[in-house]
N, C-alpha and C positions, 0 to 999 in steps of 0.2 A: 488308465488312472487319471484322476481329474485335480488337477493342482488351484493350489488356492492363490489368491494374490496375497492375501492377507498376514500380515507378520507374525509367528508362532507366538504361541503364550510367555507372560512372562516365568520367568520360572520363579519369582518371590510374589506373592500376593500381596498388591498396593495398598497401603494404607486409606482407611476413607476417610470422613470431617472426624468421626468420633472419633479416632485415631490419632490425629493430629496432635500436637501439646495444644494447648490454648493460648491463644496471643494475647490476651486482657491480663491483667497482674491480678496476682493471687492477693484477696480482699487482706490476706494480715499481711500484704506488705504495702497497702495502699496507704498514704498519711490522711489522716481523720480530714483536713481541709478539701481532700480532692474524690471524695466521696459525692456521688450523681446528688445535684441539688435537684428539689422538686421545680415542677415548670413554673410557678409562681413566682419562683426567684429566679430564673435562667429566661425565660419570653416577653417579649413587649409588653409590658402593660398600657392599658388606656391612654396614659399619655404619651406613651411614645407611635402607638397607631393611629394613621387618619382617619377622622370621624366623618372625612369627606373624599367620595369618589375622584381623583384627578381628574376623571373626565369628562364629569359633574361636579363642580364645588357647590359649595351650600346645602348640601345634604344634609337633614337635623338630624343633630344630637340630642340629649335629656332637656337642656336647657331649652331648644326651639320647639320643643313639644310643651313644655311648661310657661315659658313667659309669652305667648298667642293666649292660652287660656285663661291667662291671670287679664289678659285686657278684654278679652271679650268680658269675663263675669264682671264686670268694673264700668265697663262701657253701659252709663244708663244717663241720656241725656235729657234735661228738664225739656229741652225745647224739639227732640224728635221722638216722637214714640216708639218702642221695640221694633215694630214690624216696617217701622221706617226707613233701619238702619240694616247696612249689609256691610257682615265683619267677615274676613274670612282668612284663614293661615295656609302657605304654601299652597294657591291654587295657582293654576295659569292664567294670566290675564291677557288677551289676545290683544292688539289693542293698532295692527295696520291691514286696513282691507286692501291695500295691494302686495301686501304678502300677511296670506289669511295662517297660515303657520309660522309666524313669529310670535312669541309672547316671553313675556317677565313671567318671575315666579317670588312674588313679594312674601318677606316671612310674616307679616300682616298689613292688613288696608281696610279701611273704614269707606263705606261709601252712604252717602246722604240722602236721602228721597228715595231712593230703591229700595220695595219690599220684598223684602225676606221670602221664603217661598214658605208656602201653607200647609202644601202635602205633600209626604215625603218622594212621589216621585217627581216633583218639582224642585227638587233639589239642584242646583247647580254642580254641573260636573267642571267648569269652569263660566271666568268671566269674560264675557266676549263684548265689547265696548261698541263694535257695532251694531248689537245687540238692544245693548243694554242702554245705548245712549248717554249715560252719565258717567265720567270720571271717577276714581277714588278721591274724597276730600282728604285722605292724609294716608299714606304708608309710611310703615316702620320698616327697616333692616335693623336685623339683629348681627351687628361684625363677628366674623371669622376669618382665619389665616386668608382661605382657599377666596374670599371674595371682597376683604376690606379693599380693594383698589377701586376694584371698579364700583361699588358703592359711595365709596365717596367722591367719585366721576374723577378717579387720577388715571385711568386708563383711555386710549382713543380707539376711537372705531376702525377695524379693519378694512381691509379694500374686500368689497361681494360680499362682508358679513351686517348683522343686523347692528342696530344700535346698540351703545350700553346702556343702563338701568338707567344712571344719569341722565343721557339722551332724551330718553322714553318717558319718564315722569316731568321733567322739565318743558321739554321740547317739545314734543307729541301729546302726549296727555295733558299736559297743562296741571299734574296736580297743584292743591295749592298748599300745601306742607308735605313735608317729608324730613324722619325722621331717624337719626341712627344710633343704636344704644349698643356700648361698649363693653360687656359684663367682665373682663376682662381690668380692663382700665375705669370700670366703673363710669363712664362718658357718654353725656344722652347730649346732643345734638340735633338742632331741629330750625329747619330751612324754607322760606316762605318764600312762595313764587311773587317778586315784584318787579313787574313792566316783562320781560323777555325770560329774565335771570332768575336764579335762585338766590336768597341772600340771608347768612346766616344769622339768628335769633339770636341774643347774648340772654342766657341763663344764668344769672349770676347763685340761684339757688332749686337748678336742675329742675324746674318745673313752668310748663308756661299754661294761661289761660285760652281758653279757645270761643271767644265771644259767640260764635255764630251756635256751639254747642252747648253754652253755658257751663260747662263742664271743663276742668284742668287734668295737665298731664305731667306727670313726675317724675323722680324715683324716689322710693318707700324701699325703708331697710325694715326687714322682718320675715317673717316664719311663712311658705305656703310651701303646699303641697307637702312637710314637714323637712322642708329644706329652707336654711337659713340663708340671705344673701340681701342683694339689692335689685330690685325689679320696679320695670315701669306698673305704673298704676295709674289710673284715674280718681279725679278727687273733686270733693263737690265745691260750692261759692263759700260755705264756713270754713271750708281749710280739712275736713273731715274726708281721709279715704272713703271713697265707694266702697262696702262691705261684698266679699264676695257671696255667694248663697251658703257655702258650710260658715263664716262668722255671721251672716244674720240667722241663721240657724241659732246658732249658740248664743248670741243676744236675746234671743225669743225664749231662750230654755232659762238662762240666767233672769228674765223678768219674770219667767213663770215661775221661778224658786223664789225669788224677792215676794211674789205677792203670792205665792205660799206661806212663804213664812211671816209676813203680815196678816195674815188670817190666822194665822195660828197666834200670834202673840194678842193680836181681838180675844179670839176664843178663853185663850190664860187670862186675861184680863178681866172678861168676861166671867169665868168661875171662880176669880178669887174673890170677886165682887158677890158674888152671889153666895158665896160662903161667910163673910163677911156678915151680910144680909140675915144669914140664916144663925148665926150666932148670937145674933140682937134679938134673935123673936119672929125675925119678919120674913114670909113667904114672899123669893126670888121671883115665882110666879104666877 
């Protein structure tokens, strides 16, 4: 006979889950307040999650997708031609050939003399300044939590790490404006390289002129992309924003209704005149 190790059965059969009572309270004795809210009301919302990787700050949000393009459509300078200007948002800008893998990553910069590429696979995958030879004439940051320090060069260079933005536009680059807008605090700030340093512009009405562009920078309260706020814009020598292409659009529609309905008020004038004409006796035509 062959014995088992194993311990005989029980003699009552165990109960399984469905067997169990249920641990959760029975719904008519729960109190109406403590009934499961939906996630909308129990989860983070937007404001309380980072719009910014910790491990990468400055990662755009809506706004840094929107005020880059509100400058580019804006940006039309009397004194550079289109294809003479080189705008661009969130690219790399390489800008030390002895360390060929360091670069900035400006939320826009404007560079001057440098043509635009023609066909599309000349497109820049980045800005590489040994490349390209020329400087940006002006970057903007746009401030956030994850990078308002060292934008506004209050942080200092680590020991074996690269410069900060500060450093680099100042120091290295040589830009000759740089610019920081607060949409938050509503705060456009804007820093003009003179002798070594950087030295801050006094805007007393948020906008300054840029002589060598002919062309001004501001901030303009109003409606784009069909969002209300305050955003940078550019603005011509009468005081007059730069229209983006959807409002010259609509200014071209608006004159073609004006001088439709000017031809039509000819025309009514014209028949009443001719009925007039024709009541006396006399043929109109």
């Amino acid at each position: 006979m062959v014995y088992s190790n194993y311990p005989p059965p029980p003699s009552e059969t165990l109960p399984t889950m469905h067997d169990l009572p249920s641990e959760e309270p029975q719904d008519a004795d729960l109190p109406e307040e403590e009934y499961p809210r939906p996630p909308s009301e129990t989860l983070p919302t937007m404001y309380d999650l980072p719009s910014e990787d910790p491990e990468e700050p400055g990662l755009p949000d809506e706004f840094h997708d929107f005020q880059p393009k509100l400058l580019r459509e804006t940006c039309q300078s009397p004194a550079y031609p289109a294809q003479d200007m080189f705008m661009s948002a969130d690219l790399n800008l390489y800008y030390d050939v002895r360390h060929i893998g360091w670069y900035k990553r400006p939320d826009w910069f404007l560079v001057l003399g440098v043509p635009r590429a023609s066909n599309q696979t000349d497109l820049r995958r980045s800005y590489v300044i040994w490349q390209e030879g020329v400087s940006p004439f002006l970057v903007i940051e746009l401030l956030s939590p994850g990078t308002e320090a060292e934008d506004l060069g209050q942080t200092l260079r680590e020991v074996n790490q690269p410069p900060t933005k500060w450093q680099v536009y100042e120091q290295i680059l040589r830009v000759p404006y740089y610019g920081l807008f607060d949409r938050y605090t509503n705060t456009f700030r804007l820093f003009q390289l003179v002798g070594p340093r950087y030295q801050e512009i006094h805007l007393p009405d948020r906008q300054f002129w840029f002589e060598e562009m002919k062309l001004g920078l501001g901030v303009w309260q109003g409606q784009y992309q069909g969002t209300e706020g305050l955003w940078l814009r550019w603005y011509q020598e009468n005081g007059d924003w730069v229209p983006t292409p959807e409002e010259r659009a609509e200014q071209e529609s608006q004159r073609a209704e004006q001088e439709r309905q000017r031809a039509e008020q000819e025309h009514q004038r014209a028949e009443r005149l001719a009925a007039q004409l024709r009541a006396l006796g006399v043929d109109p035509d």
